[in-house]
N, C-alpha and C positions, 0 to 999 in steps of 0.2 A: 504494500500500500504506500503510495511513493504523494506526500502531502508538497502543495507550494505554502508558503507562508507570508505574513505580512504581521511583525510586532508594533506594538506600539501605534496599532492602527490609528487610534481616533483622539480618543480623552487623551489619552497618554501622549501621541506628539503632539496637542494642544497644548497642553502643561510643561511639556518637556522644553516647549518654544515659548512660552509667557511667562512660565512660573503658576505653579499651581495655587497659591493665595491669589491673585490675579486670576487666573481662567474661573478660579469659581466664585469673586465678585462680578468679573464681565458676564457671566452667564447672569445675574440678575438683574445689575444698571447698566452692560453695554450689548444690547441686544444684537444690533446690527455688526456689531466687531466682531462676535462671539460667531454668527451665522456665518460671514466673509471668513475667518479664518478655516471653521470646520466645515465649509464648504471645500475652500483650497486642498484642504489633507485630501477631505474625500474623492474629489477629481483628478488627482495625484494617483491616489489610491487604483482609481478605477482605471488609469492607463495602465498600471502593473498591471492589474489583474485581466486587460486585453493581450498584453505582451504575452503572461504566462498562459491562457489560454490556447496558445498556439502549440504547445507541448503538451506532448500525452501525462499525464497524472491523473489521481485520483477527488484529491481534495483539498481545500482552500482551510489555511490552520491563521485566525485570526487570533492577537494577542492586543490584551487593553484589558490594565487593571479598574474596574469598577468600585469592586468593595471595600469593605473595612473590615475588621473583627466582628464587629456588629453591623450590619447594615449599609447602603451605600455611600459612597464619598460624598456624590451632589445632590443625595437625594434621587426618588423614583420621578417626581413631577420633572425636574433639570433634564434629566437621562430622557425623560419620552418625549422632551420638546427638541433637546437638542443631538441627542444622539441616534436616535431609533431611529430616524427616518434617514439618518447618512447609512447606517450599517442595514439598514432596510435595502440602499439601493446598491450597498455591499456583497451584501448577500445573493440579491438577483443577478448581477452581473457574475458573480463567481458560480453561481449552477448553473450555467452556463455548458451545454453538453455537459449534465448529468455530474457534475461534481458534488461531493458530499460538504460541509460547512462545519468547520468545527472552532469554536470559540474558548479560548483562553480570558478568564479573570480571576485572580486572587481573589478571596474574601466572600460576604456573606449576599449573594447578590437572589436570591430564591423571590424577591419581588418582580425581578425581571422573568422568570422562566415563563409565564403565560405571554411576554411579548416576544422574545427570542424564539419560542414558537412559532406565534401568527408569522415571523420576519423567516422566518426558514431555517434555524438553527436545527442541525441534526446531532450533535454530539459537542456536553461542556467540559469543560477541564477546567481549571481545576477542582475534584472535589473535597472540600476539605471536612473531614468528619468534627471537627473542634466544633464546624461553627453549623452544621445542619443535622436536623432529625432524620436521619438516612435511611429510617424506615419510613417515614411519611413522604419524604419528597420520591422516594422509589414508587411508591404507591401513588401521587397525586400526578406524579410527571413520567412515570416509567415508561408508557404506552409512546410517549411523543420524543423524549432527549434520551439518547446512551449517554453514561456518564464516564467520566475517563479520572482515574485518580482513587482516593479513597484510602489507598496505606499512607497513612498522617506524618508529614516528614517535620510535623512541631514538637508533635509527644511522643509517638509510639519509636519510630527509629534511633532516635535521638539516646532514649531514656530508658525504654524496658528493656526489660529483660530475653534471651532468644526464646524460652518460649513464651512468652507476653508475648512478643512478635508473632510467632507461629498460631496463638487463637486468637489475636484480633485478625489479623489478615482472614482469616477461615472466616472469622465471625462477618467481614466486610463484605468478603465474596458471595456469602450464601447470601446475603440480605441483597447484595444489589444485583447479584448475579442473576437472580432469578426470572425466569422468562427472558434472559439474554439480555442485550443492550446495558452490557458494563465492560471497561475496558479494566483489568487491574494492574494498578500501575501507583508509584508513589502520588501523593498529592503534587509535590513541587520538583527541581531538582533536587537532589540530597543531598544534604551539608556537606563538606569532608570531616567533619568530627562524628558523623554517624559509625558506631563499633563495624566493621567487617563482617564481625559473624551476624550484628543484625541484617545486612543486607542480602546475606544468602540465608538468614532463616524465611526472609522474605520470598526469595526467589524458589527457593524448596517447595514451599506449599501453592508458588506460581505455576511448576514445573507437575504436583504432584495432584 
């Protein structure tokens, strides 16, 4: 499965190029600035994503951190005025012959999953067990997003024990695995201070 990618799609090189105290006052008192900027990315955007159409691959791997620990960074009202409708015509343009769409955001963003839907999201990453009820959202969103992620690279790799590792991962898998559409996989990259033998007690019960 051979993915094209684009980081730092949207919020992220908005903030990356104003400063993020800045992009999220101008999202409230500079309307017109806020629109002209993430207009720019997104037209930017969209000639990549004409370029790499022209090569065979499978799926378009969108990165743009959203969330926080708790909740999102600008808010759900900000995000569906000013971003939903850039990554709305993100999306269309990247399924484009039959490509899959897969979305990258740290953090707690589970207000978004009924629009990332309606926009064409087929598959999220990161998913972080800290910060979702991983039984409920399998259950209310299972049918519609594979999730990708779920072995916790905050707490469990970091900190447990090998077999701690060995029955959450089990415990992750059977919960989201269920009726398919889970990928298991770390939630994030993994630190280098993660112990060795926790990453192949990970990979054991991957394997096994």
């Amino acid at each position: 499965f051979i993915f094209a990618g684009i980081g730092f799609s949207m919020f992220e090189r908005a903030w990356s190029l104003c400063g993020m105290e800045n992009l999220l006052m101008n999202m409230i008192d500079e309307t017109e600035f806020t629109n002209e900027l993430l207009d720019a990315i997104c037209e930017y955007n969209l000639k990549i994503i004409d370029i790499a159409n022209e090569y065979p691959f499978d799926g378009f791997y969108f990165g743009d951190d959203w969330g926080q620990q708790k909740g999102l960074i600008m808010g759900p009202v900000l995000w569906r005025k000013y971003i939903k409708p850039r990554m709305k015509r993100i999306y269309e343009r990247a399924k484009k012959n039959g490509k899959y769409i897969f979305q990258h955001s740290c953090g707690d963003i589970h207000e978004l999953f009924p629009d990332l839907i309606d926009i064409g999201l087929d598959c999220y990453q990161t998913f972080q067990p800290e910060i979702y009820d991983i039984e409920n959202i399998k259950q209310n969103y299972g049918n519609h997003l594979t999730f990708w992620g779920g072995i916790s690279t905050q707490r469990l790799l970091p900190y447990a024990s090998v077999e701690e590792v060995k029955r959450e991962t089990i415990r992750i898998m059977q919960i989201m695995g269920k009726n398919g559409g889970y990928i298991a996989a770390p939630t994030h990259a993994v630190p280098g201070d993660v112990p060795p033998e926790n990453i192949l007690a990970m990979f054991e019960v991957f394997m096994n």
